[in-house]
N, C-alpha and C positions, 0 to 999 in steps of 0.2 A: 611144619616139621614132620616127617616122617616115620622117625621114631625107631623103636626096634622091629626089625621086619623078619617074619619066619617062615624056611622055605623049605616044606618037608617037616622034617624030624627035628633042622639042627637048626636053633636059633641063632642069626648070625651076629657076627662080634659091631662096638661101635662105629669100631672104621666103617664097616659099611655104610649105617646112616651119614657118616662124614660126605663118605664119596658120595651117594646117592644128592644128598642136602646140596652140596657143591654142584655139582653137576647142572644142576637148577638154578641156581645164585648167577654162575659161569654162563649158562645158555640164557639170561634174561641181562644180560650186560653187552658190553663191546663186541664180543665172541657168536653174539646171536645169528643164526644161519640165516643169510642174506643169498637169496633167490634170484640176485640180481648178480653176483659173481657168480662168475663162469666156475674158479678152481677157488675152492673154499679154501685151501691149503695155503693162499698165499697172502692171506689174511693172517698178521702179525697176530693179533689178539687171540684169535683162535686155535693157532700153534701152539700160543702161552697156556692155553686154556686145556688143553688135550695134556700138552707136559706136567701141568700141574694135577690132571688125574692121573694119569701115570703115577708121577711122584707120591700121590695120597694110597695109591694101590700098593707100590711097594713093588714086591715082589711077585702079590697074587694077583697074576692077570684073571684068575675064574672070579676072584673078587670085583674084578670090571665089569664080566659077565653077566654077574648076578645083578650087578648095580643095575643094571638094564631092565632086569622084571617089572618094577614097578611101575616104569614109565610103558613099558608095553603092555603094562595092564587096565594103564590110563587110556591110552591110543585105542586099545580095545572098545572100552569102554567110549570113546567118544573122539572120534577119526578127526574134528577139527581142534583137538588139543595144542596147537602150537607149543606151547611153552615146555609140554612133555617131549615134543617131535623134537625141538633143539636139542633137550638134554640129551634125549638118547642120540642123535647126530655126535653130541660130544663124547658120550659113553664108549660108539661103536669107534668111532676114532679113536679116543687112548686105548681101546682094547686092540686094534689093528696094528698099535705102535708098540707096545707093551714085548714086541718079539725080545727080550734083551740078549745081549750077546756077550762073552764075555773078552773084552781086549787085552791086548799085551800087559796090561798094568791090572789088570785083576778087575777093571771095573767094570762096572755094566753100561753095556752102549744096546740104547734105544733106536739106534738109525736116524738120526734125524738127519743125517747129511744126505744120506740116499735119496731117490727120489720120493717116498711117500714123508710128507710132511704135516 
């Protein structure tokens, strides 16, 4: 567990240990970055897995952002971390998709039909 995690001055909220926690759970399952596909995107699982941080982030994409320190403090610390290298792989991908936009119906659309998936 990760716990609560504080960056600077401003202790951040639980969602983040959520997304952080996830992100981990998410990159050590089906979703895991496989070096052997060409286009990581077209990997069902890891669509679901990117969508579903999105969804725990909400609205704060800088809360994606942040979710990433940690794991880049592990990588830091020790370049053959795999299991940190997936998460943030899944991190930097729902942050990349997190653009929301808003459609004729009020709601928010993530792109998923466009080409980055």
């Amino acid at each position: 567990m990760i716990g609560s995690v504080e960056l600077g001055s401003r202790p951040e909220s639980p969602r983040f240990s959520e997304v952080v926690e996830r992100a981990a759970v998410l990159a050590s399952g089906p979703a895991a970055l496989d070096t052997n596909v060409a286009d990581t995107a077209a990997v069902p699982e890891r669509v679901a897995a990117v969508r579903e941080l999105v969804d725990l982030a909400g609205d704060d994409r800088g809360l994606l952002e942040r979710a990433q320190r940690p794991y880049l403090d592990r990588i830091q610390r020790d370049s053959g971390d795999l299991p940190a290298t997936g998460a943030l792989a899944l991190l930097v991908a729902a942050t990349a998709h997190s653009d929301w936009r808003m459609d004729r119906g009020g709601r928010r659309d993530f792109g998923w039909s466009r080409s980055r998936a």
